[in-house]
C-alpha positions as CSV (number, residue, x, y, z in Angstrom):
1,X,0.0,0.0,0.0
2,X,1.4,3.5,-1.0
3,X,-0.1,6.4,0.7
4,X,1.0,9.9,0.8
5,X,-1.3,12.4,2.5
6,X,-1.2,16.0,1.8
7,X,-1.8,17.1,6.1
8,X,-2.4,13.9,7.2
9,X,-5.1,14.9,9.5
10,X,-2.5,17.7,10.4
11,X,-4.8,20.6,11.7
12,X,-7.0,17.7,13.3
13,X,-4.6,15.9,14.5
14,X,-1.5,18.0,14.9
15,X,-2.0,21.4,16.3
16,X,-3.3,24.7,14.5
17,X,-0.2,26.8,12.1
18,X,-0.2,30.4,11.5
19,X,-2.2,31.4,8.2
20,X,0.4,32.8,7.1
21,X,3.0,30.2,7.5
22,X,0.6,27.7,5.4
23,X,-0.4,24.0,5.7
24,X,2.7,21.6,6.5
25,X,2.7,18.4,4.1
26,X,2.8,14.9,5.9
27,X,3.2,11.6,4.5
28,X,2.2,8.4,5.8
29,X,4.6,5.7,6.7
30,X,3.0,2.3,4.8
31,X,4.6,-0.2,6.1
32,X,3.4,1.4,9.6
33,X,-0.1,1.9,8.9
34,X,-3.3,-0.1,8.8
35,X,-7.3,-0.3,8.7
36,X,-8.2,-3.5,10.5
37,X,-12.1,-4.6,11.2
38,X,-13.6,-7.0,13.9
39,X,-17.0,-8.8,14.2
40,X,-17.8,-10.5,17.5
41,X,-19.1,-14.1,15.8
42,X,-19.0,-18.1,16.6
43,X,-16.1,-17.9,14.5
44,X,-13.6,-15.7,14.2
45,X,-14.0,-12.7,12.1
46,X,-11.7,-10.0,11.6
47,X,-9.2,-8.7,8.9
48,X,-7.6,-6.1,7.3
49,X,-7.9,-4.0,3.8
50,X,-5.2,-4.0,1.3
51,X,-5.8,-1.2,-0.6
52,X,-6.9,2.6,1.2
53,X,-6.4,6.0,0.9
54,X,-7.3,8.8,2.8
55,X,-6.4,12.5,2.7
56,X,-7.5,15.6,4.6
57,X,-8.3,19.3,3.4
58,X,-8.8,22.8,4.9
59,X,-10.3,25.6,4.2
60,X,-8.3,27.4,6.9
61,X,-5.6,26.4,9.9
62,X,-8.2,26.0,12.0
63,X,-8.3,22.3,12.9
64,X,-12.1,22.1,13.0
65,X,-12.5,23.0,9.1
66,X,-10.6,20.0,7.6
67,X,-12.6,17.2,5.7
68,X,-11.2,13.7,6.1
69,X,-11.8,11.6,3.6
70,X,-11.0,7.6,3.4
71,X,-11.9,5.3,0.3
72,X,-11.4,1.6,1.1
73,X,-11.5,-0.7,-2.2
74,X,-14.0,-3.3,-0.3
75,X,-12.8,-6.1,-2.9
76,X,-9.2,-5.4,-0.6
77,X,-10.8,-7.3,2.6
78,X,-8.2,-10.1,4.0
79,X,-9.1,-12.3,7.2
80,X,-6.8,-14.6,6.2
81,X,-9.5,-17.4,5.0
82,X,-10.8,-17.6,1.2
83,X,-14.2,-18.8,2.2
84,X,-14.5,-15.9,4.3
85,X,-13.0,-13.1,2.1
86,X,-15.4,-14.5,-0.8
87,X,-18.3,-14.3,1.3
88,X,-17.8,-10.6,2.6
89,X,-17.4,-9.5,-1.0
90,X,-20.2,-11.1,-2.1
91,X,-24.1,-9.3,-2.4
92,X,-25.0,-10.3,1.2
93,X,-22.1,-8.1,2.7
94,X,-20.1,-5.5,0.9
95,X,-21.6,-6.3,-3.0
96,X,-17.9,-5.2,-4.2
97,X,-19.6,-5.9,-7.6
98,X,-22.2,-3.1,-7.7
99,X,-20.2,-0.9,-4.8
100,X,-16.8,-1.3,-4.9
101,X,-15.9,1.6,-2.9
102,X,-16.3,2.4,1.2
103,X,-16.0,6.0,2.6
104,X,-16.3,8.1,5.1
105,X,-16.0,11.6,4.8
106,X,-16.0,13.7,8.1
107,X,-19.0,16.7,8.7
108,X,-17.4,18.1,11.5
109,X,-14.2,17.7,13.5
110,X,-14.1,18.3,17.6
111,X,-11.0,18.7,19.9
112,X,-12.2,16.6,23.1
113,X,-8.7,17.1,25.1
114,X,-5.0,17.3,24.6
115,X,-4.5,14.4,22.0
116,X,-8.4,13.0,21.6
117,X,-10.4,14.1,18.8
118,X,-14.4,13.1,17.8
119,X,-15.1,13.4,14.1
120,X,-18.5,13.2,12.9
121,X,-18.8,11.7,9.3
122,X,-20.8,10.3,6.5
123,X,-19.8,6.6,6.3
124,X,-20.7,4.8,3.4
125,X,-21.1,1.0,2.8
126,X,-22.8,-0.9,-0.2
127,X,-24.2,2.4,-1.7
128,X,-26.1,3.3,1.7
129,X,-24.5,6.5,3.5
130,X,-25.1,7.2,7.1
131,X,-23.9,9.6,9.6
132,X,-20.8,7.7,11.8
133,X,-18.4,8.7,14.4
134,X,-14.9,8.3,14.7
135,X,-12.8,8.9,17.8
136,X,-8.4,9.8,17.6
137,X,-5.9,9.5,19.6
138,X,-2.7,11.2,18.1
139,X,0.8,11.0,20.0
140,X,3.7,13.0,19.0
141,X,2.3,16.5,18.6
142,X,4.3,19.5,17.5
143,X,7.3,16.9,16.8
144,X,7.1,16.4,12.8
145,X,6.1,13.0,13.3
146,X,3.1,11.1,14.8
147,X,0.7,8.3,15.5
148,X,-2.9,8.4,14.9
149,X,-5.4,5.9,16.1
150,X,-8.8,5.5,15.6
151,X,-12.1,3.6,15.7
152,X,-15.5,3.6,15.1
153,X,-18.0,0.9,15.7
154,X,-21.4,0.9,13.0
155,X,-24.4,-1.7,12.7
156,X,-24.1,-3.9,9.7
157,X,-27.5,-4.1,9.4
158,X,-27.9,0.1,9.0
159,X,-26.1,-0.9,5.9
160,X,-28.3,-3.8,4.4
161,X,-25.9,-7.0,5.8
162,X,-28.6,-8.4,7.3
163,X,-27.5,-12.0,6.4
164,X,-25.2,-14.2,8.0
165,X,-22.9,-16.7,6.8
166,X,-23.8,-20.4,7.3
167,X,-23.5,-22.2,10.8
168,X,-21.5,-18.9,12.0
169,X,-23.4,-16.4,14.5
170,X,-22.3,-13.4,13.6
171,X,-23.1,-10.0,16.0
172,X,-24.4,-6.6,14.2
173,X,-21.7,-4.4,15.5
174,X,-18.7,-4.0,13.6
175,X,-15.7,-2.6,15.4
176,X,-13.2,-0.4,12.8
177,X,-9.6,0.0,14.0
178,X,-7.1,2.2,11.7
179,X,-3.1,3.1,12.8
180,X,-1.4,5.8,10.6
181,X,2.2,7.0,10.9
182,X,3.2,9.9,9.8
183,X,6.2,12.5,9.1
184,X,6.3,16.1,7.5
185,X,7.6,16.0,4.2
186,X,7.2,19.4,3.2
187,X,6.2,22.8,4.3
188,X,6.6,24.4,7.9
189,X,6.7,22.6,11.1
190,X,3.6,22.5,13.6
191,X,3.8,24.0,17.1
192,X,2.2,22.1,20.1
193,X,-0.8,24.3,22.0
C-alpha cells in the first residue's frame, strides 16, 4: 500500500499553524499503517484491507474546518480465510460488484482534550450513507512525526448486511480500527498548543 497524505489529518490531528505560514505536508509511513475490522461471531471474524487511501483538506488552519476523507477498495478485505473473504465480498455483505468503494467523509471535527479528537462523518457501505463517528488518539504532537489511532464501531444491518454466513453467528456491530504513521515532508513545522 502506498499512501502519501497532503496534512495527514494535520490541523486535526496536529495542532493549528499560522495562516500565514501555510499548511505543512505529511506523509504516511505504509509499512506502519493499517485499517483493520472486527466482528464478534461463533467464529472468528476479523481482517484487514489491502488497498486505502485517505487525505485531509482545509479551508483554513483551523483544525475544526478540515474534511477527512478515506476510500477503502472493499474487494481489498483479507481475514486470512478464502471462504471468508469471498463471502464478505459477495451481495449479502459489501456487493464489491455493484459498490466497490467504502468511505467516510467527516462533517465536522471536535478537539475533546490534549490528543483525543471526535469526528462526525458520512460513512458509506454498499451504496447506503449514514452519519458515523470516529474517535483519535494522536501521540507525538508539535514533533514532525506522529501516531494516529482511531475507531468507530457501526451496525451492519444500518447498511443492508442483514444476512449471515452459514452455521456462523455473527453479531451486528462491527468494530473499525485504523493506525497511521506519519512524518512532515514538506512545508513548515507544527507547534504544540
Amino acid at each position: 500500500m502506498r499512501l502519501a497524505l497532503l496534512c495527514v489529518i494535520t490541523a486535526a490531528v496536529f495542532p493549528s499553524v499560522n495562516q500565514a505560514q501555510g499548511v505543512p505536508v505529511f506523509e504516511i509511513t505504509p509499512k506502519e499503517s493499517w485499517i483493520k475490522f472486527d466482528v464478534e461471531a461463533s467464529v472468528d471474524i476479523a481482517g484487514n484491507f489491502d488497498k486505502w487511501e485517505a487525505s485531509l483538506t482545509f479551508t483554513s488552519p483551523d483544525e475544526t474546518t478540515g474534511v477527512l476523507e478515506i476510500k477503502i477498495q472493499a474487494d481489498s478485505v483479507d481475514t486470512g480465510s478464502g471462504m471468508k473473504n469471498g463471502k464478505l465480498k459477495g451481495k449479502d455483505f459489501f456487493d464489491v460488484e455493484h459498490n466497490p468503494v467504502i468511505t467516510f467523509r467527516s462533517t465536522k471535527i471536535v478537539q475533546t482534550g490534549h490528543d483525543t479528537y471526535e469526528v462526525d462523518g458520512d460513512f458509506t457501505i454498499r451504496g447506503v450513507s449514514n452519519p458515523e463517528k470516529l474517535t483519535l488518539v494522536v501521540d507525538g504532537k508539535g514533533t514532525g512525526a506522529g501516531e494516529i489511532k482511531g475507531k468507530m464501531v457501526f451496525n451492519r444491518k444500518d447498511y443492508g448486511m442483514k444476512k449471515g454466513i452459514p452455521f456462523i453467528k455473527i453479531a451486528d456491530h462491527v468494530e473499525v480500527d485504523f493506525h497511521l504513521m506519519g512524518k512532515r515532508v514538506s512545508g513548515p513545522p507544527l507547534l504544540d498548543k
